[in-house]
Backbone as XML, in Angstrom:
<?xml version="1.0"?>
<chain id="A" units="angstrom">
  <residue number="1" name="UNK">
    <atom name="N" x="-22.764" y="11.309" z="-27.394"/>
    <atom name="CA" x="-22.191" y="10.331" z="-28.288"/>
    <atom name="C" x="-20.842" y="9.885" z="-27.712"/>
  </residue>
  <residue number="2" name="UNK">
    <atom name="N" x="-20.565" y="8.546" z="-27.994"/>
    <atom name="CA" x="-19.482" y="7.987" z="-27.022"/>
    <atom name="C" x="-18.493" y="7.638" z="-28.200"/>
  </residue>
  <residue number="3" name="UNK">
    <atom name="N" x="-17.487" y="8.321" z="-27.805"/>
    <atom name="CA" x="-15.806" y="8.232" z="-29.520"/>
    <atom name="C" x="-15.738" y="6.429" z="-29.060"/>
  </residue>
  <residue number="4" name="UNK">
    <atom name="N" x="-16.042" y="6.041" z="-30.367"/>
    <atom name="CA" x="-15.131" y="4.913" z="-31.048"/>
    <atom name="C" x="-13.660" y="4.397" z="-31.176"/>
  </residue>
  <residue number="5" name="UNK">
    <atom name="N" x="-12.918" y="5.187" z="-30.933"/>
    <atom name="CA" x="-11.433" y="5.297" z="-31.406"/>
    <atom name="C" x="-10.730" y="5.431" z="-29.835"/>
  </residue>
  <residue number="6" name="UNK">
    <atom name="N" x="-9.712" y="4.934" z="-29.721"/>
    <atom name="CA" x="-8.715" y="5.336" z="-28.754"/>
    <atom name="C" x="-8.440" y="6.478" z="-28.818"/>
  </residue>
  <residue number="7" name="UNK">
    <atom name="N" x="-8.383" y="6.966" z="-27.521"/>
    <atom name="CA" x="-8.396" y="8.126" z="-26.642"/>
    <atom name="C" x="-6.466" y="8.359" z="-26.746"/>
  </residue>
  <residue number="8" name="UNK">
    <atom name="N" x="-6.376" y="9.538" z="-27.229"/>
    <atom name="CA" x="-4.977" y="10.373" z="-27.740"/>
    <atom name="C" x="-4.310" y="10.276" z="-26.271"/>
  </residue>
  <residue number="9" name="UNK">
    <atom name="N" x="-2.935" y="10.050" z="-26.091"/>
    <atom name="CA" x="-2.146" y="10.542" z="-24.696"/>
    <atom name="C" x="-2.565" y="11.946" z="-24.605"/>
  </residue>
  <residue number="10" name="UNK">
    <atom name="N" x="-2.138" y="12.755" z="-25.401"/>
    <atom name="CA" x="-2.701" y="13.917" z="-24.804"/>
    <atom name="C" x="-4.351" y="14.474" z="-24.514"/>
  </residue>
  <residue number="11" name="UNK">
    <atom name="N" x="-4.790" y="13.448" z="-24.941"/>
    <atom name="CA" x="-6.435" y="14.097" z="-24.813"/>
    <atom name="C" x="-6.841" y="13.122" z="-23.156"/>
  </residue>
  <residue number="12" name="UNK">
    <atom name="N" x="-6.347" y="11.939" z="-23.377"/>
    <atom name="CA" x="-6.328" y="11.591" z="-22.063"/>
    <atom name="C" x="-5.773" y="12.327" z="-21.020"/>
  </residue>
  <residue number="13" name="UNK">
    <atom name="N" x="-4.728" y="12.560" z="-20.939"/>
    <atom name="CA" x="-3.963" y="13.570" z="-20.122"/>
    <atom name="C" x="-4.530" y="14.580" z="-20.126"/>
  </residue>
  <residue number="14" name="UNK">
    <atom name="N" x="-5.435" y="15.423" z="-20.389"/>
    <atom name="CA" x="-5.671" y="16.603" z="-20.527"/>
    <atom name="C" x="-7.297" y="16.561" z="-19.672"/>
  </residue>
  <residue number="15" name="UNK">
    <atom name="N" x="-7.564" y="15.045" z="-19.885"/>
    <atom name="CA" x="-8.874" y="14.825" z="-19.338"/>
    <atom name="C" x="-8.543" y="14.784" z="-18.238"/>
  </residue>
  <residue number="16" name="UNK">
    <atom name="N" x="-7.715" y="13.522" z="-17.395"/>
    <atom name="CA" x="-7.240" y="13.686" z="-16.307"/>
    <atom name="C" x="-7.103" y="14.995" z="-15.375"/>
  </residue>
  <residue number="17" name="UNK">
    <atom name="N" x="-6.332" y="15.565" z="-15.360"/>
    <atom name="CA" x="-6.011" y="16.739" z="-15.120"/>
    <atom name="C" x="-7.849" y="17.595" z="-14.786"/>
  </residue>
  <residue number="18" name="UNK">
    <atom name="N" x="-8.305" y="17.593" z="-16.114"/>
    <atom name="CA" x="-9.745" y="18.322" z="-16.050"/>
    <atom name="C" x="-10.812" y="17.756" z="-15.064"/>
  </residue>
  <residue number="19" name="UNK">
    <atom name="N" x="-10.534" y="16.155" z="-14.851"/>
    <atom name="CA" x="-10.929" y="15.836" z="-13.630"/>
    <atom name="C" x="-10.935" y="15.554" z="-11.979"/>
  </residue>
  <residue number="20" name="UNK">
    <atom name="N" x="-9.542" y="15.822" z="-12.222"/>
    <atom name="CA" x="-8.889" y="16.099" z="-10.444"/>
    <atom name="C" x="-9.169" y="17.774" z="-10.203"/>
  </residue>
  <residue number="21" name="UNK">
    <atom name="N" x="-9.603" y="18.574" z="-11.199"/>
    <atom name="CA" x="-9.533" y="19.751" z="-11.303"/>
    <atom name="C" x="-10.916" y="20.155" z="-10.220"/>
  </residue>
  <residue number="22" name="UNK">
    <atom name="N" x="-11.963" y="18.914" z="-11.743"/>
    <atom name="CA" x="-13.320" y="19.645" z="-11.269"/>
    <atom name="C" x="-13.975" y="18.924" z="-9.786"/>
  </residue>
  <residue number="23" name="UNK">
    <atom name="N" x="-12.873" y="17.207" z="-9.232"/>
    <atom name="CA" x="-13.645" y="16.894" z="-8.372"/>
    <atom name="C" x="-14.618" y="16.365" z="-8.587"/>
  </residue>
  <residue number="24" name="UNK">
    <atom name="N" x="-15.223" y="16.149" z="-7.101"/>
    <atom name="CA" x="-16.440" y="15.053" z="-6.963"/>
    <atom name="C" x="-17.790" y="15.936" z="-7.572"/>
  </residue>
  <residue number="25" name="UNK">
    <atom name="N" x="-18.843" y="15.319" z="-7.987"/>
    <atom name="CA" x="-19.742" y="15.646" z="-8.015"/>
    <atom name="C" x="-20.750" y="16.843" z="-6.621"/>
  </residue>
  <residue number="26" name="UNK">
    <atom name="N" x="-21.834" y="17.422" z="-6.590"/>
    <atom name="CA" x="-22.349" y="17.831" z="-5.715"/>
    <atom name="C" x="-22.899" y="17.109" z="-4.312"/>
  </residue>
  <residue number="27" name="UNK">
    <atom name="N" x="-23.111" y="16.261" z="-4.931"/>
    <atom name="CA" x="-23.458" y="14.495" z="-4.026"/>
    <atom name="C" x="-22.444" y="13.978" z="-3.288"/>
  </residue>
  <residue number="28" name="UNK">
    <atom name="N" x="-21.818" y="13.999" z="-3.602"/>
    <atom name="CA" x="-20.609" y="13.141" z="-3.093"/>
    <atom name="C" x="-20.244" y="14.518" z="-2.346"/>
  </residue>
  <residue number="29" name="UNK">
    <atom name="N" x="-19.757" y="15.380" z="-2.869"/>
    <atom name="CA" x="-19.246" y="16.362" z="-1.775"/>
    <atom name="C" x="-20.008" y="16.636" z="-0.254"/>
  </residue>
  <residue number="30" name="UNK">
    <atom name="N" x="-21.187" y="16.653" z="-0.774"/>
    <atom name="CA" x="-22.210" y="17.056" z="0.567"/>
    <atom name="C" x="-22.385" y="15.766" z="1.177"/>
  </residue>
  <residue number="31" name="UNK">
    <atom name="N" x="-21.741" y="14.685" z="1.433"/>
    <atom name="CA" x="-21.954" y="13.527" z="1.782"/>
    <atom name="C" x="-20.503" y="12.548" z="2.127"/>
  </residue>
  <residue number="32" name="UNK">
    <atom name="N" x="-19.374" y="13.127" z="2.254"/>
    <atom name="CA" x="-18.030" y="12.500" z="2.335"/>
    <atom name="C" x="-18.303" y="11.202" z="2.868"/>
  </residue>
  <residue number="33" name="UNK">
    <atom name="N" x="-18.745" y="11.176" z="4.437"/>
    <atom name="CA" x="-18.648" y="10.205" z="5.443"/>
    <atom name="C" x="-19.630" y="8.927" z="4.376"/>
  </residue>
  <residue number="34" name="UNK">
    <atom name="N" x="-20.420" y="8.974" z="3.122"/>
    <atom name="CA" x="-21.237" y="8.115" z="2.953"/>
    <atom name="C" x="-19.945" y="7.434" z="1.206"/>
  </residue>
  <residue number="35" name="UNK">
    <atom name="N" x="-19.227" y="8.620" z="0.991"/>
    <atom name="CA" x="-18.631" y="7.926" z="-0.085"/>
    <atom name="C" x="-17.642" y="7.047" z="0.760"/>
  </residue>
  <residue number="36" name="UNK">
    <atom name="N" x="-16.992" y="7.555" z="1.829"/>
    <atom name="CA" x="-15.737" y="6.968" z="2.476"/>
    <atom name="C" x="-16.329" y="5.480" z="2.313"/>
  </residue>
  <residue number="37" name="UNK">
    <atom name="N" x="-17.479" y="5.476" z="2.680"/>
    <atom name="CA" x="-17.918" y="4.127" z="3.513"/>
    <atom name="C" x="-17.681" y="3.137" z="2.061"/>
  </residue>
  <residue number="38" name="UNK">
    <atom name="N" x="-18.797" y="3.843" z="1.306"/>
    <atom name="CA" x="-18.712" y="2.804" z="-0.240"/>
    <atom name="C" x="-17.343" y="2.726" z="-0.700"/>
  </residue>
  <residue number="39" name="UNK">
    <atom name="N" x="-16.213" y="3.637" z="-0.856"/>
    <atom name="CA" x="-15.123" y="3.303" z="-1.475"/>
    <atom name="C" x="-13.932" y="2.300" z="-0.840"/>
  </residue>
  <residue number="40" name="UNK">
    <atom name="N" x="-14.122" y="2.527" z="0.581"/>
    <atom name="CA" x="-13.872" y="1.451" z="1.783"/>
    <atom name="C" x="-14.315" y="-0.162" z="1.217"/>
  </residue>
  <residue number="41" name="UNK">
    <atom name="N" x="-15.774" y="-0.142" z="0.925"/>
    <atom name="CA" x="-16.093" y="-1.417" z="0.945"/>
    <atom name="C" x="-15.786" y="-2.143" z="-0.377"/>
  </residue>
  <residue number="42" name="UNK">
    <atom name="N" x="-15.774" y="-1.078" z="-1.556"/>
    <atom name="CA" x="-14.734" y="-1.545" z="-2.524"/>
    <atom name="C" x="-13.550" y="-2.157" z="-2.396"/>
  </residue>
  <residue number="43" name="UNK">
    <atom name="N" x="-12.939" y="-1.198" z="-1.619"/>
    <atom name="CA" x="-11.378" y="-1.409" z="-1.572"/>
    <atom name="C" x="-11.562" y="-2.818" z="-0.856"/>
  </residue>
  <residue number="44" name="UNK">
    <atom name="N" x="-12.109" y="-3.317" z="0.170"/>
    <atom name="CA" x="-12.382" y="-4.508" z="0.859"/>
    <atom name="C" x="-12.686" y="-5.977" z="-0.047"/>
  </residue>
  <residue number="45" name="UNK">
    <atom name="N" x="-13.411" y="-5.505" z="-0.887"/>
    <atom name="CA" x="-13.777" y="-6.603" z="-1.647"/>
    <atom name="C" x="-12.681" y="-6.490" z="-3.410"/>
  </residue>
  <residue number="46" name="UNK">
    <atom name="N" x="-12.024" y="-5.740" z="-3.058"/>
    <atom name="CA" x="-10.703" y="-5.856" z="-4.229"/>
    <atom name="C" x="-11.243" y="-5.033" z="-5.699"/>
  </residue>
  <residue number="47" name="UNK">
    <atom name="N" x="-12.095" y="-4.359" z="-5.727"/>
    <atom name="CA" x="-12.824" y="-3.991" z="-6.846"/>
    <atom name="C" x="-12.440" y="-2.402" z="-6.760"/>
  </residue>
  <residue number="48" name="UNK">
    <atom name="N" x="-11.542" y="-1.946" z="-5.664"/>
    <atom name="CA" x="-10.841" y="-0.741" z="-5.875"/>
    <atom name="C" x="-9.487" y="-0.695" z="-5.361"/>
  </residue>
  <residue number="49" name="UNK">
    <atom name="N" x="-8.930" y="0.486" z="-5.509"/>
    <atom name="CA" x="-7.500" y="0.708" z="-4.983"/>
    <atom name="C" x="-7.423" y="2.268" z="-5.051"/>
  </residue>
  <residue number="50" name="UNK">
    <atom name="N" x="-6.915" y="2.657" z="-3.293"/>
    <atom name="CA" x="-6.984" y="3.914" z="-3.353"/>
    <atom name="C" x="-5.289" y="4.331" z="-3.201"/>
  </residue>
  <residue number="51" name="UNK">
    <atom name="N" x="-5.499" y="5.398" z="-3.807"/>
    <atom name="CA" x="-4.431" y="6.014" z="-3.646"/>
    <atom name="C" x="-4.279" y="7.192" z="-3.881"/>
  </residue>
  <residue number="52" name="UNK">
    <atom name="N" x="-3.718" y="8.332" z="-3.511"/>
    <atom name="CA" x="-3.201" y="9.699" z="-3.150"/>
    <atom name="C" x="-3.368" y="10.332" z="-5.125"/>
  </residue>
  <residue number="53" name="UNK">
    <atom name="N" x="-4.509" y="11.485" z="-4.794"/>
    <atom name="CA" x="-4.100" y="11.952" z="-6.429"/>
    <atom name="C" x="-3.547" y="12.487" z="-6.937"/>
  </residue>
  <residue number="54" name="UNK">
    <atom name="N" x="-2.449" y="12.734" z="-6.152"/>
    <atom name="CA" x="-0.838" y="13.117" z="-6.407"/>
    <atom name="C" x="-0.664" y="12.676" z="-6.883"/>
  </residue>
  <residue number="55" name="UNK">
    <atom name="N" x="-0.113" y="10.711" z="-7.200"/>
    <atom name="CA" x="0.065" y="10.039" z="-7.703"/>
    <atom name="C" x="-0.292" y="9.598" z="-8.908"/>
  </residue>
  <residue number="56" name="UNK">
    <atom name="N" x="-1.718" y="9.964" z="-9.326"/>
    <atom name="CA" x="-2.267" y="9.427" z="-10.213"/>
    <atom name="C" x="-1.654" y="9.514" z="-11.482"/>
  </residue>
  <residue number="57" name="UNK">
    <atom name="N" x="-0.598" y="11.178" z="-11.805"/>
    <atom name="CA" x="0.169" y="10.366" z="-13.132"/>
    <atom name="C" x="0.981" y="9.687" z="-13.641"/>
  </residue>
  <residue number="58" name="UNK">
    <atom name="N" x="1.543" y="8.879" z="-12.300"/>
    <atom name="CA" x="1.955" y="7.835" z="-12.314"/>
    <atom name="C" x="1.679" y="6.454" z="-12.372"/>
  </residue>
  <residue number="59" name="UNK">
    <atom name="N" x="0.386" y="6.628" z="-12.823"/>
    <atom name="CA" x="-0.535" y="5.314" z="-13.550"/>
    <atom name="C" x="-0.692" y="5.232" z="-14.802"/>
  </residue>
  <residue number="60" name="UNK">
    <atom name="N" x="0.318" y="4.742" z="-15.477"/>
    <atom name="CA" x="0.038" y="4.195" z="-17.223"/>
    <atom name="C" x="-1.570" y="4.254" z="-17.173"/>
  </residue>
  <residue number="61" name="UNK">
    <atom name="N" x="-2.311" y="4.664" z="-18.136"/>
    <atom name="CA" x="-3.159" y="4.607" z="-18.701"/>
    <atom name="C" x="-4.307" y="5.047" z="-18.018"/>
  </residue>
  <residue number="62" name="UNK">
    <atom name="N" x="-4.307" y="5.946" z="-16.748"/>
    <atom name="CA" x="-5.366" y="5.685" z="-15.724"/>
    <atom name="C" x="-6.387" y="7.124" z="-16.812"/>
  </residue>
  <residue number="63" name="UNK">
    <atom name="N" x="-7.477" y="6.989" z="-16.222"/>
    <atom name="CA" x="-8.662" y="7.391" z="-16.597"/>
    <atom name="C" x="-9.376" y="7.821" z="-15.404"/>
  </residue>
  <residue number="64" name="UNK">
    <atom name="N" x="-9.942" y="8.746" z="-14.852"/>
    <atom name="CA" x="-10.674" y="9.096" z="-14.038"/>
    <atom name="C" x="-11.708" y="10.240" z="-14.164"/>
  </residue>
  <residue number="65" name="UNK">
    <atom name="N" x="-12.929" y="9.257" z="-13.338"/>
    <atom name="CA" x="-14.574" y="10.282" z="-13.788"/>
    <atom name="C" x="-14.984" y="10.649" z="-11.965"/>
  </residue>
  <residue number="66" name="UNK">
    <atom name="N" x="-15.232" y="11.658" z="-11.810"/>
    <atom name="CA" x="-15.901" y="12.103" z="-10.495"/>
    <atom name="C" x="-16.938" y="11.202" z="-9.870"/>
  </residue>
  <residue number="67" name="UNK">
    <atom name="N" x="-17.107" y="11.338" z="-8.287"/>
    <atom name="CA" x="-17.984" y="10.214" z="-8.209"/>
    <atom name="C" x="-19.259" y="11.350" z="-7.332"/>
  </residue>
  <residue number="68" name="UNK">
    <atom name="N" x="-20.542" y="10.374" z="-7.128"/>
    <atom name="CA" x="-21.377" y="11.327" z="-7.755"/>
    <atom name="C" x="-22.473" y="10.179" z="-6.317"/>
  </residue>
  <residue number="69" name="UNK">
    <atom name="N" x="-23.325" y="10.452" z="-5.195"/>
    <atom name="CA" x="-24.321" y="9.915" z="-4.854"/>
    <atom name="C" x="-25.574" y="10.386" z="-5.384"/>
  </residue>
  <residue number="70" name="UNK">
    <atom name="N" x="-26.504" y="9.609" z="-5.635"/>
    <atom name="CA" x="-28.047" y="9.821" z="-6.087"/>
    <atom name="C" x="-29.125" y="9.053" z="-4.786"/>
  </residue>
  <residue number="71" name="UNK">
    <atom name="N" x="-29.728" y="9.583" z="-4.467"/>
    <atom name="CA" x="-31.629" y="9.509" z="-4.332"/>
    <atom name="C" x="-31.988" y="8.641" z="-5.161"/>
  </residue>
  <residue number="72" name="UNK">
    <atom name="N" x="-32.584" y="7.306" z="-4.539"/>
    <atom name="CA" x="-33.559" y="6.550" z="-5.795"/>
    <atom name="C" x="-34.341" y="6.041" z="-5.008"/>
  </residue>
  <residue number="73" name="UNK">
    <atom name="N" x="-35.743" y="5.932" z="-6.016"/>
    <atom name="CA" x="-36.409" y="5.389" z="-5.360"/>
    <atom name="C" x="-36.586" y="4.178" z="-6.193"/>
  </residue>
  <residue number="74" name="UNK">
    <atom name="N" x="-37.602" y="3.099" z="-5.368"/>
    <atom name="CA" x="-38.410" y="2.131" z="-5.949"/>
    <atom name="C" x="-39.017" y="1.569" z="-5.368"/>
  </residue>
  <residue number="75" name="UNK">
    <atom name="N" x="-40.480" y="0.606" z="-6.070"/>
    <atom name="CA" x="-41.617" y="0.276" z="-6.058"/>
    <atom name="C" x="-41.803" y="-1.317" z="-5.266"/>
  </residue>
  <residue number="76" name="UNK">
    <atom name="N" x="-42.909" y="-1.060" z="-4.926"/>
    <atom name="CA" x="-42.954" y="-2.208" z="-3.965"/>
    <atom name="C" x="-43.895" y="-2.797" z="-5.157"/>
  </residue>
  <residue number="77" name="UNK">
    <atom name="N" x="-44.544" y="-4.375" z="-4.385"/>
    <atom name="CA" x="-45.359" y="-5.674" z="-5.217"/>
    <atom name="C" x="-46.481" y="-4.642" z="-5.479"/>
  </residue>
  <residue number="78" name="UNK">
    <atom name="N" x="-47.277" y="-3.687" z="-5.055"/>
    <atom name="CA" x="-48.020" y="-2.725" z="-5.631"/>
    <atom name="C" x="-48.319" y="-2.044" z="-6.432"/>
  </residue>
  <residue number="79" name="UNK">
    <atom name="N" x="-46.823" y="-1.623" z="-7.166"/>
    <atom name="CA" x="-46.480" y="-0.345" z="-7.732"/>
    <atom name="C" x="-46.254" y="0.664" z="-7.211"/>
  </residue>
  <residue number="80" name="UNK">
    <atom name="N" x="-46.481" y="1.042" z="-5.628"/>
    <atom name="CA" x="-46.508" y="1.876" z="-5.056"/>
    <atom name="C" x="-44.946" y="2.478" z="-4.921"/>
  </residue>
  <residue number="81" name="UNK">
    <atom name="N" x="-44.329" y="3.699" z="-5.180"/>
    <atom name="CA" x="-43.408" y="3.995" z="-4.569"/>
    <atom name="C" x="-42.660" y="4.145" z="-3.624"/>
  </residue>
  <residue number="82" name="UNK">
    <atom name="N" x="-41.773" y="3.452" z="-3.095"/>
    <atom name="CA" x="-40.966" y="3.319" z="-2.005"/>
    <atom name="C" x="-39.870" y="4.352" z="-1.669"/>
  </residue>
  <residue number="83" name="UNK">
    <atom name="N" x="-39.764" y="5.231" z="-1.017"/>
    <atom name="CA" x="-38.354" y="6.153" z="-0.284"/>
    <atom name="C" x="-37.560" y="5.145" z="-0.221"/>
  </residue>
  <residue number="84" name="UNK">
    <atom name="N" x="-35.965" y="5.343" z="-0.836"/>
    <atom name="CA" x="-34.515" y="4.690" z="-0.333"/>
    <atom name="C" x="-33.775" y="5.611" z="-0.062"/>
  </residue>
  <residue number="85" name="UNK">
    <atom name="N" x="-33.167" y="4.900" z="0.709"/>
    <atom name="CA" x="-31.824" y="5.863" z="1.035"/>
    <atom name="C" x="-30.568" y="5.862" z="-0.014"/>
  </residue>
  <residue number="86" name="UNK">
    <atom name="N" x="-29.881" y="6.744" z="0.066"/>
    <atom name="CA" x="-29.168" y="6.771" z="-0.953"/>
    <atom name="C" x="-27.866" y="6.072" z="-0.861"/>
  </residue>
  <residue number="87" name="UNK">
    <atom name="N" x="-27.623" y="5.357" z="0.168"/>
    <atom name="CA" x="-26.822" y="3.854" z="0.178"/>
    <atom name="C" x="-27.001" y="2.991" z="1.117"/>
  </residue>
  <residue number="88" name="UNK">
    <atom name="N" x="-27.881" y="1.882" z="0.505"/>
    <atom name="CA" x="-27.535" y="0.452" z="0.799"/>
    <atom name="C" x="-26.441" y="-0.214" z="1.133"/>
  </residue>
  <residue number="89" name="UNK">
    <atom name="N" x="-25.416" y="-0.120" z="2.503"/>
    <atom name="CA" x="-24.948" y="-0.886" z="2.671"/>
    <atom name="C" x="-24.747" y="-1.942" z="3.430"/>
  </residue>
</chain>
């Protein structure tokens, strides 16, 4: 269930913290060289901004969730299932 209500400074803050704590997902860890690439091509096309997570509580309002690669597949004009790789870039 997803809260309705604005998120408390301290419950934000407390989240923060709980997430620089716990880090990337299992995916992303076993795979650095494939997040570098995607967060790179973010940052390229302006849809990210990296910076040191030292810093991060020095971002009014920032929010941060672990990042995470997946395995997917999908289907060709057949239905048949298709193998992908787990980034398209």
């Amino acid at each position: 269930m997803w809260p309705l209500e604005d998120l408390g400074e301290e419950q934000r803050l407390s989240d923060v913290l709980e997430a620089i704590k716990f880090g990337n997902h299992k995916g992303a860890q076993s795979n650095p060289e494939a997040i570098l690439k995607l967060v790179l091509k973010d940052v390229k096309h302006g849809y990210a901004v990296a910076f040191p997570l030292s810093k991060a509580n020095l971002i009014p309002g920032i929010l941060i969730a672990p990042m995470n690669l997946m395995h997917q597949n999908t289907i060709d004009e057949t239905g048949r299932i298709v193998r992908e790789r787990a980034i398209n870039t």
